[in-house]
C-alpha positions in Angstrom: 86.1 92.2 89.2 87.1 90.7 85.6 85.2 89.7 83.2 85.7 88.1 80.0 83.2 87.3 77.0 81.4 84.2 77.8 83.0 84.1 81.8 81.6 86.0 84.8 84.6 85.7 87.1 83.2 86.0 90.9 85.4 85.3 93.8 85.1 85.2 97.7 87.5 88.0 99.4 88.8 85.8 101.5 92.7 85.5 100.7 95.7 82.9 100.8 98.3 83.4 103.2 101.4 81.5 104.9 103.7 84.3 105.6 104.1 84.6 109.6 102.9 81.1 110.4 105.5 78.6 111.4 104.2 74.5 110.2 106.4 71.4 111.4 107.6 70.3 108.5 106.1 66.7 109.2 102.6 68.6 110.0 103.0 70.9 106.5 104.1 67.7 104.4 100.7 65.9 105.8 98.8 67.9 105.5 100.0 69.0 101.7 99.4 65.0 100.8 96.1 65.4 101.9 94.9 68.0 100.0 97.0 67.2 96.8 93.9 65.8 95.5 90.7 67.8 96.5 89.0 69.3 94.0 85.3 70.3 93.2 84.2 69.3 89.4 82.9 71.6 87.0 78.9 71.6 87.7 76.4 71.8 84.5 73.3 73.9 85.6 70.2 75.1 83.8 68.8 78.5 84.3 66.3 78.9 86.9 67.6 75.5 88.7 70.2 74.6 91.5 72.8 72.2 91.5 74.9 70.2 94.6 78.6 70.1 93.9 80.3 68.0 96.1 84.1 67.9 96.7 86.1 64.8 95.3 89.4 63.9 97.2 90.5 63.9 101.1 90.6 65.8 103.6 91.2 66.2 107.4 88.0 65.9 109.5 88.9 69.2 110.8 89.5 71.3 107.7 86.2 74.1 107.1 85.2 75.5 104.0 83.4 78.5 103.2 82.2 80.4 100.0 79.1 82.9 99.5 78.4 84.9 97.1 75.4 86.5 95.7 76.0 88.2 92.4 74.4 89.1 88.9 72.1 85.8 89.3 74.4 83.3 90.4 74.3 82.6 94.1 76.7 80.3 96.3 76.5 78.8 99.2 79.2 76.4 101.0 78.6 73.9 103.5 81.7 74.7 106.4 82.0 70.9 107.2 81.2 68.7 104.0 82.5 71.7 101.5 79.1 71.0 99.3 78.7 73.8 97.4 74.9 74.8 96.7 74.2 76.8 93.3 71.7 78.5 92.2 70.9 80.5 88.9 68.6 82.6 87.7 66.0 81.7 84.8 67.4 84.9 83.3 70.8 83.5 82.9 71.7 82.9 79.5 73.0 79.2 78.4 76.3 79.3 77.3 77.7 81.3 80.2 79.9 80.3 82.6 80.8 81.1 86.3 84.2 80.6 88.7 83.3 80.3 92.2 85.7 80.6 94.9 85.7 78.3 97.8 88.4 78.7 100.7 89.9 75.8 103.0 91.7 76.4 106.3 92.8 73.6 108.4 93.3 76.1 111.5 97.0 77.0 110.3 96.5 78.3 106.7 94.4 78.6 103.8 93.6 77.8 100.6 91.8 78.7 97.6 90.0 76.5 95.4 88.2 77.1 92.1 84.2 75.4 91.5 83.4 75.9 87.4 80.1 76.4 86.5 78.6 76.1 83.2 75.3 77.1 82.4 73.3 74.7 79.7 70.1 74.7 78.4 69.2 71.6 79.8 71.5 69.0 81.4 70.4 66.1 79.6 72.1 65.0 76.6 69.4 62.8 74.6 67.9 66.0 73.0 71.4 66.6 71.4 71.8 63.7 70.2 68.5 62.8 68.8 67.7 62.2 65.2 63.9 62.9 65.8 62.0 65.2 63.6 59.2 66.4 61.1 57.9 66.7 58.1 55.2 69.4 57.3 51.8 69.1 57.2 48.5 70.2 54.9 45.8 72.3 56.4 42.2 72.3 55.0 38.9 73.0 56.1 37.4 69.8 57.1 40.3 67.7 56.9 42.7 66.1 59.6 46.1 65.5 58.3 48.4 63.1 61.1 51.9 63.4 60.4 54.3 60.9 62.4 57.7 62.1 63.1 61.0 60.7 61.3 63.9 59.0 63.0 63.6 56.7 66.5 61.7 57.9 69.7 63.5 56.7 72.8 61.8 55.3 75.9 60.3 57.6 77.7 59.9 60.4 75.1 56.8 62.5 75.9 55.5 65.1 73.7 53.2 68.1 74.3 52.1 71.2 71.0 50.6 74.1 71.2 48.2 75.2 68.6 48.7 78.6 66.0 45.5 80.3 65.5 43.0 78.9 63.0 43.9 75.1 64.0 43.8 73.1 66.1 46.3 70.1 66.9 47.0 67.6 68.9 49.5 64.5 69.7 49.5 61.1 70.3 51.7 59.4 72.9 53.9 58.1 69.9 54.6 61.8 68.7 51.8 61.4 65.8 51.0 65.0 65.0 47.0 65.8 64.3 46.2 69.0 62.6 42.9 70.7 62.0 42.3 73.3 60.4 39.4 75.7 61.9 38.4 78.3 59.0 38.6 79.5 55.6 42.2 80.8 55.0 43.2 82.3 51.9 45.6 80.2 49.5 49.1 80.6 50.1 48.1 80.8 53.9 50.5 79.0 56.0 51.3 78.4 60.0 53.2 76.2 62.4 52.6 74.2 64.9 55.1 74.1 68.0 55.6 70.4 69.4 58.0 69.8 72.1 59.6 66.2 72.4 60.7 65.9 76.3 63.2 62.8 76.6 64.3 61.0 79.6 67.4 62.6 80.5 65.1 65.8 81.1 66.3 67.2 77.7 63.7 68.5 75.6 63.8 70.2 71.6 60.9 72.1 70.2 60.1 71.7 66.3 58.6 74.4 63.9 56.0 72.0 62.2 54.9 74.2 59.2 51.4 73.8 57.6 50.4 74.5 54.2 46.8 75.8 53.6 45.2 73.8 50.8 42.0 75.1 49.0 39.2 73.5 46.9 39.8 76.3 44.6 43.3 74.9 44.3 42.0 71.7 42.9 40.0 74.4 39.7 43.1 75.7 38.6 44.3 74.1 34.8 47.8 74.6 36.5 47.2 72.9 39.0 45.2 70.1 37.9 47.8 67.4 36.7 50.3 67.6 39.8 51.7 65.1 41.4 51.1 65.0 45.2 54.8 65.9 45.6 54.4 68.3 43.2 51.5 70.1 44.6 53.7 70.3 48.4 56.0 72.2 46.2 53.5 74.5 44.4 52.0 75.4 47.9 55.9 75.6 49.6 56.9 78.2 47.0 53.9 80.5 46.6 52.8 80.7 50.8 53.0 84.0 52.5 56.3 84.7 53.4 56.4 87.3 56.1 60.3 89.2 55.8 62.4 91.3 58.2 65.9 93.1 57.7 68.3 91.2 59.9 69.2 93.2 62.8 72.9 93.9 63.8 73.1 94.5 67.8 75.4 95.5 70.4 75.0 92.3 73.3 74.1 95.1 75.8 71.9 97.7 73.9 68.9 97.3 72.5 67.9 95.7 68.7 65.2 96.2 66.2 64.2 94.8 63.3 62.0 96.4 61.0 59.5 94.8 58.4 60.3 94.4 54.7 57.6 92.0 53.2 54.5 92.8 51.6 51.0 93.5 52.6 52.8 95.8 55.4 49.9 98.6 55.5 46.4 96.7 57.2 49.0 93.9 58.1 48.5 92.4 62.0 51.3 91.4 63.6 51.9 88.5 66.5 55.0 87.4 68.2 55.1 83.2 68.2 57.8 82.6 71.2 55.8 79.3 71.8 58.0 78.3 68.7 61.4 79.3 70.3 61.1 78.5 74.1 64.7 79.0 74.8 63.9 83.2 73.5 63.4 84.3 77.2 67.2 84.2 77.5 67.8 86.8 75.2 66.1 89.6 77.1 62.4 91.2 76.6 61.3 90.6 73.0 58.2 92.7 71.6 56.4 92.9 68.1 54.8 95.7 67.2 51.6 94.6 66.2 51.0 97.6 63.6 54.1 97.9 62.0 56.0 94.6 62.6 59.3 96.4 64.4 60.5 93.4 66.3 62.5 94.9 69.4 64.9 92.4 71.6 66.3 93.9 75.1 68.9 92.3 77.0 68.1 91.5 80.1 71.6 90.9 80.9 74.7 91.4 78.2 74.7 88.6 75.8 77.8 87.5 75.6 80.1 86.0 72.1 78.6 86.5 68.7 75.9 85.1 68.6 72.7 84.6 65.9 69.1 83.5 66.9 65.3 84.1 65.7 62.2 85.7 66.8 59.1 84.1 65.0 56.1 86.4 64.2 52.9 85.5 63.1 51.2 87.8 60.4 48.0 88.4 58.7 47.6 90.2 56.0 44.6 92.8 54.9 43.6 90.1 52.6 43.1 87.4 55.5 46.7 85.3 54.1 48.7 84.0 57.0 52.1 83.7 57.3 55.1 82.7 59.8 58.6 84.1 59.3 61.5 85.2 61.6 63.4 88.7 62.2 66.7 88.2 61.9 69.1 89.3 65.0 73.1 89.3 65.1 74.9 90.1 67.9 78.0 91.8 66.3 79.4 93.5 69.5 79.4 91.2 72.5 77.3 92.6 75.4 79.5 93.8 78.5 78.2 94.8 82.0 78.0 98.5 82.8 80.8 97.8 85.3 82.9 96.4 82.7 82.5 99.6 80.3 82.5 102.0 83.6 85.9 104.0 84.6 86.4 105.0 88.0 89.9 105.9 88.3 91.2 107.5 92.1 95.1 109.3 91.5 97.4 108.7 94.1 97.3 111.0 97.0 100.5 112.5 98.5 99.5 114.5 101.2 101.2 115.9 104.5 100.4 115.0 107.8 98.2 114.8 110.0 95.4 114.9 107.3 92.8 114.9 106.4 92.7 113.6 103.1 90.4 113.5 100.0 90.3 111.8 96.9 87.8 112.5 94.1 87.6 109.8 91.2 87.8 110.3 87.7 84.5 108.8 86.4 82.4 107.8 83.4 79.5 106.1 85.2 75.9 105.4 84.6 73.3 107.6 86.4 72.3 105.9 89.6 75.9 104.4 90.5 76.7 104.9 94.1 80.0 104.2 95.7 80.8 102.5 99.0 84.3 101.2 101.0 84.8 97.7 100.4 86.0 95.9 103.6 87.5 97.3 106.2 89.2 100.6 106.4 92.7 100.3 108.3 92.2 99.9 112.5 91.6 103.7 114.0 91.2 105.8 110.0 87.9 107.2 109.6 86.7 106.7 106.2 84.1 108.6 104.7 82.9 107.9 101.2 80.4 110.2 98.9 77.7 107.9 98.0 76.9 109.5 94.8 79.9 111.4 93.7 82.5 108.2 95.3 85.3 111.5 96.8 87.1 109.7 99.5 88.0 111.3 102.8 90.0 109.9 105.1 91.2 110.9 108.7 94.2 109.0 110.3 95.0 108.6 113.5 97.0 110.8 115.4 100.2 110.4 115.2 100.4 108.5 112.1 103.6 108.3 110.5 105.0 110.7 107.5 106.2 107.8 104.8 102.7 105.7 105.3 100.9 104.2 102.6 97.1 103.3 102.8 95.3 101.7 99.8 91.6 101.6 100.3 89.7 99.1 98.2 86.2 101.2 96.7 83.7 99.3 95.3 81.1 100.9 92.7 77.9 99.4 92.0 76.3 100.1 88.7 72.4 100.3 88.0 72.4 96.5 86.3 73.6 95.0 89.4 77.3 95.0 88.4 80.1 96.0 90.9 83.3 97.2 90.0 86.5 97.3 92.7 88.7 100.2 92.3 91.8 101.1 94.8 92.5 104.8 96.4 96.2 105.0 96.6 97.0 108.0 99.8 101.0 108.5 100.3 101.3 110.6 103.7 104.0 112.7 103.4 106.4 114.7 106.3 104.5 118.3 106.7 106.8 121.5 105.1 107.3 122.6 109.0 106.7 119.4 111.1 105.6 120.0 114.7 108.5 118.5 116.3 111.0 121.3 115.0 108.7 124.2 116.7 107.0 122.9 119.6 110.1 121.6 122.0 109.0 119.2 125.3 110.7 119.5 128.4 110.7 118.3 131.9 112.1 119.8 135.1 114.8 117.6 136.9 113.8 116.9 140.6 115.3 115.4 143.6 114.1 112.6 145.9 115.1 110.1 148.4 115.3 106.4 148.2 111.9 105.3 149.0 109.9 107.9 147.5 107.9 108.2 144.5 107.5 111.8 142.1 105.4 112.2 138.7 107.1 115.1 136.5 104.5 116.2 134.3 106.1 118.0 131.0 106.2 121.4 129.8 104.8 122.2 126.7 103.3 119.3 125.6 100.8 120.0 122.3 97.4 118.1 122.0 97.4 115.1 120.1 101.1 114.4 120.8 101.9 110.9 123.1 104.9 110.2 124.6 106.3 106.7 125.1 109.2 105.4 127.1 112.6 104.2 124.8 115.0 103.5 127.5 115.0 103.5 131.3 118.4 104.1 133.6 119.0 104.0 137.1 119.8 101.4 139.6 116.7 100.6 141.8 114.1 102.6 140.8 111.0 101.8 138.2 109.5 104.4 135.4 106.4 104.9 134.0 104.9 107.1 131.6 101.0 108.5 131.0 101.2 108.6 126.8 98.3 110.6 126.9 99.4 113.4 129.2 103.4 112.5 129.3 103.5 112.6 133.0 106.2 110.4 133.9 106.1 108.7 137.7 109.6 107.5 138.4 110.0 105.4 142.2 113.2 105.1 143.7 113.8 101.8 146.0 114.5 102.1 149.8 118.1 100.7 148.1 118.5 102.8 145.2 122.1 103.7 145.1 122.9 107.7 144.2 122.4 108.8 141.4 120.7 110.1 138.6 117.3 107.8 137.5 114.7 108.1 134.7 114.0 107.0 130.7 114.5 108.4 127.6 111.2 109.3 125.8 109.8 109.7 122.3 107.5 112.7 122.1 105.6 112.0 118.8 103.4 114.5 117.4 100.2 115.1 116.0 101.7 114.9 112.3 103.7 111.7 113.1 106.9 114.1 113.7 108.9 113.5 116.5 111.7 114.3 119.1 114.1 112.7 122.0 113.5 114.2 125.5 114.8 112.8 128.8 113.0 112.7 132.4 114.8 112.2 135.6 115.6 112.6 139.4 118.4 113.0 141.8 118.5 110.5 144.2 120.3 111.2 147.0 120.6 109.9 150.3 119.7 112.2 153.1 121.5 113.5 156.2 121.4 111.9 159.3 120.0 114.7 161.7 122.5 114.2 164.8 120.0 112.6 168.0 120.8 114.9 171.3 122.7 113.7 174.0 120.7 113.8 177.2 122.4 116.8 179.7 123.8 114.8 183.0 122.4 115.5 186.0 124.0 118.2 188.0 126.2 116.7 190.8 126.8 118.6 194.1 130.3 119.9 194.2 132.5 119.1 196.7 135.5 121.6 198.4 139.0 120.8 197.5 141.2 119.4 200.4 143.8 121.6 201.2 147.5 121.5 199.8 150.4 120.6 202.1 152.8 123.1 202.0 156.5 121.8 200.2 159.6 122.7 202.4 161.7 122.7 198.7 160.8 124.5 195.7 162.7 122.3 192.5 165.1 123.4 191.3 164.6 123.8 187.1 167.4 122.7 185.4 169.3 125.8 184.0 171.4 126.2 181.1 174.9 127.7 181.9 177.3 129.0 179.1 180.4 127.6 179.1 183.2 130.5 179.2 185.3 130.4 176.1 188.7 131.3 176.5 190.7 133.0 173.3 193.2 130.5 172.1 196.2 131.4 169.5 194.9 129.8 167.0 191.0 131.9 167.1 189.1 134.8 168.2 186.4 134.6 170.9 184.0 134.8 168.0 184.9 132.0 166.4 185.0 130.0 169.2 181.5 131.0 170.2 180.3 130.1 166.9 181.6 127.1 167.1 180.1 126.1 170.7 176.9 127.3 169.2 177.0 125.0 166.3 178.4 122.2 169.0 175.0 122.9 171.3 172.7 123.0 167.7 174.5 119.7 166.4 173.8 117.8 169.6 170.4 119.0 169.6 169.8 118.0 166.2 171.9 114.6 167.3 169.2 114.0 169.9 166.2 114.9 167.9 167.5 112.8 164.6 165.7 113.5 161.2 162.9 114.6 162.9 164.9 117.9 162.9 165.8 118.0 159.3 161.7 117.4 159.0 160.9 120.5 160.6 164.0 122.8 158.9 161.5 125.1 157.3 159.6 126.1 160.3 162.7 126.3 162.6 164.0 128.9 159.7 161.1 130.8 159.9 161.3 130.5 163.7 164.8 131.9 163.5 166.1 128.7 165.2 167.7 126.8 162.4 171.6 128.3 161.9 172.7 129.8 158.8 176.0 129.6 159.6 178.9 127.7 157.5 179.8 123.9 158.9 183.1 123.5 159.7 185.2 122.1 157.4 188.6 119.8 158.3 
């Protein structure tokens, strides 16, 4: 959270976004015209009061708003249909300071963020500002009731109210006439005020510091005294009263000042703080006098903010009975700044290896009695766990996170003054020096089934903390599933699943985020018919065979005679037998065609095919 001098920055967490939502351009454009003009104004508010801002512009009937925060005094609260915004703030808060509240729109398709200024004022009412009203001072004496009207116009409506110093009394008329009384001897050069408050219309209101100058009928004795004018007696009395003196006071806006006494008559003196004079000193923080010494002490009650100057009226009475009013002196030289704005809580970025855990410990310069906690929600499935005093972060991811993941985990610090600080824990997971899935290697066994049927093949070697998950699947007519838990994979072949092999590629990712390819699958094959039995015929009776009729004639089997071959002039009975042989082969292989040639090889190894030279012409 930022801060700047005189702003208190607070904002909602809810946050803007469009990415991942597709608008019809007609829709978007509409809707953009609508809202082109909403606004909330910047709200005045006094401390200790609330304030109604209302939003100025149009809007769809079915936008919703919403804004809460409650933080260092201011609180916020957003109605979700009209978008009035209800504020409220402290009587602590000091005028001057200003607050940005953030109120956020959605229209059911997006959202938007809208800033609602606040300023903090003393009073909202202007007439008090502007007013010329005042004054003049006023003579104290025994016995004697001095009225004093006050300068410049009263408007309509002016009322007044006083409060009376000790040793007069006073009161006030309707029209702001001032009575004062005074109630017992005082010592000359005594001198008080009286506080009136003028409250105007508007609701404005200014306090004056009416001073009183104690006049004596000793006075009236003195020979230097004796021949003043009226105007010149005011004068005598204005520059010889008691005046009561501090050293001014140079303070840091969130530490605590003092200003010690430096007039006279300090030992015996009595000393009495006179906030009825300065109303508006509450704001500054608890202011004290001591009423020995006259230390005036002013603690923040929250940082004052800018440079700033202001008074703290004392009352004091001296050993000798004088009376006096003066004012310490404060400056604030240093604006104050929250303890979560001087704080540092630093995290380093973590790079770790997987699986975890992780730890973070801050680098701090912290207040005692800061205590850390996670702000928001930690990422779905991480267990967070955050030191309360010391703010160490340790963080468990889930199994199976990926190396190369980046988790930023918002931490929020909340200081003893009610300031909060939001710091983020940067963890970088990083691949392990020996990841899991180069030493631990899953497999599973191939089986074979039928079409129809339905196996589970649970894996081999499997680690805790690893999952497995299905990348592809393959095979005609059959459907695979996989346990990620336990890896079993259940693979179910159709009653048509063609042959073949069927299963899925898997991931097997590992308790450190590493991971590896494996592949289940089955044989499918279709089975053998088992032949069905014939039935055995029935026996038959046999019956005895007729007799044969004897033949008269045996056939005759036709028998192959050689022809004789008779020597000629011209050859030898060799060469004629050759050549009948060749004439019987040749007509055989005439008859039998190219089957003959066909079955050459086996009629050579018969020893039937001749290897005898043709004859030639």
């Amino acid at each position: 959270m930022k801060f700047s001098r005189a702003v208190v920055a607070i904002a909602t967490a809810a946050a803007v976004f469009t990415g991942g939502v597709t608008v019809p351009q007609s829709l978007a454009e509409t809707r953009t015209t609508q809202e082109a003009n909403l606004h909330w104004p910047t709200a005045r508010v006094v401390p200790g009061d609330t304030v109604e801002v209302k939003p100025e512009g149009s809007f769809s009937s079915t936008m919703r708003f919403s804004g809460e925060e409650d933080y260092l005094g201011y609180r916020l609260t957003t109605n979700p249909v009209t978008g009035v915004a209800t504020i409220t703030v402290s009587d602590d808060v000091i005028p001057g300071e200003s607050i940005r509240f953030n109120i956020t729109t959605t229209d059911g398709v997006r959202e938007l963020d809208y800033d609602l200024d606040v300023t903090v004022v003393e009073s909202l009412g202007t007439m008090a500002r502007d007013s010329d009203l005042d004054y003049p001072l006023a003579l104290g004496a025994v016995d004697y009731v001095d009225e004093v009207k006050p300068f410049g116009d009263v408007p309509a409506g002016t009322t007044f109210g006083v409060v009376s110093p000790e040793h007069f009394d006073a009161t006030i008329s309707d029209d702001g006439t001032l009575s004062v009384k005074q109630l017992d001897e005082l010592p000359t050069s005594s001198s008080s005020m009286v506080a009136v408050t003028a409250t105007f219309a508007d609701g404005s209101a200014q306090t004056f510091g009416v001073p009183v100058l104690v006049s004596t009928f000793e006075d009236g004795k003195r020979p230097e005294l004796a021949n003043l004018t009226v105007e010149e007696y005011y004068d005598f009395l204005i520059e010889n009263r008691f005046k009561p003196e501090w050293e001014v006071a140079n303070m840091a806006g969130d530490e605590p000042g003092y200003a010690e006494y430096a007039g006279e008559f300090a030992a015996g003196s009595k000393f009495k703080l006179r906030d009825d004079l300065v109303p508006n000193l509450r704001y500054f923080g608890d202011v004290s006098v001591d009423p020995d010494d006259g230390t005036v002490t002013v603690r923040p009650k929250r940082p004052i903010k800018g440079y700033r100057r202001f008074e703290v009226p004392v009352e004091v009475e001296g050993p000798d009975g004088r009376v006096g009013v003066g004012s310490a002196e404060f400056f604030i030289d240093e604006p104050g700044r929250w303890q979560a704005e001087k704080a540092i809580v630093e995290y380093a970025d973590v790079s770790a290896p997987t699986p975890g855990p992780f730890r973070s410990n801050p680098y701090t310069e912290v207040p005692e009695g800061t205590w850390f906690e996670v702000s928001g929600e930690a990422p779905e499935g991480t267990d967070v766990d955050v030191n309360r005093e010391t703010g160490e972060i340790t963080i468990q991811t889930p199994d199976r996170t990926k190396p190369g993941t980046t988790l930023i985990l918002p931490i929020l610090a909340h200081f003893p003054d009610g300031s909060r600080k939001s710091t983020d824990a940067k963890f970088i997971l990083t691949e392990p020096e020996v990841p899991e899935a180069s030493t631990t290697h899953v497999t599973y066994p191939t089986q074979t089934i039928n079409p129809g049927e339905t196996v589970t093949i649970r894996p081999d070697n499997l680690p805790e903390g690893a999952a497995v998950t299905v990348n592809e699947t393959f095979g005609h007519g059959s459907s695979v599933s996989v346990d990620e838990k336990t890896g079993a994979v259940t693979i179910a072949a159709t009653e048509d699943a063609r042959r073949g092999s069927a299963g899925a590629k898997l991931w097997v990712i590992f308790k450190d985020g590493s991971y590896h390819e494996v592949w289940a699958y089955v044989d499918i094959e279709k089975p053998t018919p088992t032949p069905t039995p014939e039935p055995s015929p029935e026996p038959t009776e046999q019956t005895a065979p007729e007799p044969q009729t004897e033949t008269t004639e045996e056939p005759t089997p036709d028998v192959f005679e050689p022809i004789d071959v008779t020597e000629d002039e011209s050859g030898s009975a060799e060469g004629s037998s050759t050549g009948g042989i060749i004439a019987i082969v040749l007509g055989v292989l005439a008859a039998l065609g190219g089957l003959a040639f066909a079955a050459k090889p086996q009629l050579e190894k018969m020893g039937l095919w001749p290897d005898l030279p043709l004859p030639t012409a």
